[in-house]
C-alpha positions in Angstrom: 5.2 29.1 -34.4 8.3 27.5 -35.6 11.0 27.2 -32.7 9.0 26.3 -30.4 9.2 22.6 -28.9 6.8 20.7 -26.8 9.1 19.8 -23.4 10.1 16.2 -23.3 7.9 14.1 -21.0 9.3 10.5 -19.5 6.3 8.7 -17.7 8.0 6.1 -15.4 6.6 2.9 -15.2 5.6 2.5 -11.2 7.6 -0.3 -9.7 5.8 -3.3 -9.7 5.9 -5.5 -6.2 5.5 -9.1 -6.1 2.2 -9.4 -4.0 1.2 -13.1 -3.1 -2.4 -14.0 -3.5 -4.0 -13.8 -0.5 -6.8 -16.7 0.4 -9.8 -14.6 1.8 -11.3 -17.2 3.8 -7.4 -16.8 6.3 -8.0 -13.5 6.6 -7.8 -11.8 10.7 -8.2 -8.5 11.6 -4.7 -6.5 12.6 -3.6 -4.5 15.1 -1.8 -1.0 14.1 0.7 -1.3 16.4 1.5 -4.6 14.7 2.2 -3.3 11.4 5.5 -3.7 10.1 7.3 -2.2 6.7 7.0 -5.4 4.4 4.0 -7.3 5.6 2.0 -8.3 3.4 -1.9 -7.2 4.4 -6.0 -6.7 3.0 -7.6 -4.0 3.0 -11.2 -4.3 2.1 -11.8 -1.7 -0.3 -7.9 -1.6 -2.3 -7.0 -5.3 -2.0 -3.9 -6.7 -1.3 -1.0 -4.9 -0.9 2.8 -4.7 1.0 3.6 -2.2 3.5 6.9 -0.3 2.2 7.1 2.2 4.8 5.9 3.6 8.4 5.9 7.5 9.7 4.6 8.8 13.2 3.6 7.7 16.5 0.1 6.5 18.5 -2.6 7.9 16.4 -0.8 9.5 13.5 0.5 7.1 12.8 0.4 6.1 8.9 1.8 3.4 6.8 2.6 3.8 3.2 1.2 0.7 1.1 1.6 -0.5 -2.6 -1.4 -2.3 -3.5 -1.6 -5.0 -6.4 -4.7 -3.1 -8.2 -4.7 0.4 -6.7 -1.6 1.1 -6.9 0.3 3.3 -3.4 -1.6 4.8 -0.9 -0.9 6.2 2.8 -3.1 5.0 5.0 -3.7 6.6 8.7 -3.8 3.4 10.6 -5.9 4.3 13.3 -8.5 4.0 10.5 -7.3 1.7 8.4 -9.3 -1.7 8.5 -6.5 -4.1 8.0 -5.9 -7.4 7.7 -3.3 -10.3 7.5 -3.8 -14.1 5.9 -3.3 -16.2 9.1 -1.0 -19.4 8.5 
């Protein structure tokens, strides 16, 4: 099988986001409508993690998150349990 060639594969690294630690113990339940592209949030079962972008209106609407361990997910906020560390 001479000739033939395996395609070239680049894996790209996923961009990395600076993610502050959150303290727990701050933590208050958030409103969708209150979500906003770069807050920082919680969400109980994928941790911390920074909102990089919204889509849709009322109840579809979704937010796409990077989180520090599980990586990016889009969450349908009507669902979503999030939170934000109060100051």
């Amino acid at each position: 099988m001479s000739g033939l060639h395996k395609p070239a594969i680049t894996l790209n690294k996923p961009a990395t986001i600076d993610i502050p630690a959150i303290d727990r113990s701050k933590l208050k339940p958030i409103d969708s409508n209150q979500v906003v592209p770069g807050m920082i949030i919680f969400h109980p079962t994928f941790g911390a993690g920074k909102v990089v972008n919204l889509e849709g209106l009322g109840v579809q609407k979704k937010a796409k998150v990077v989180f520090r361990e599980g990586g990016s997910r889009t969450l349908l906020l009507k669902f979503a349990k999030l939170y934000i560390q109060a100051d």
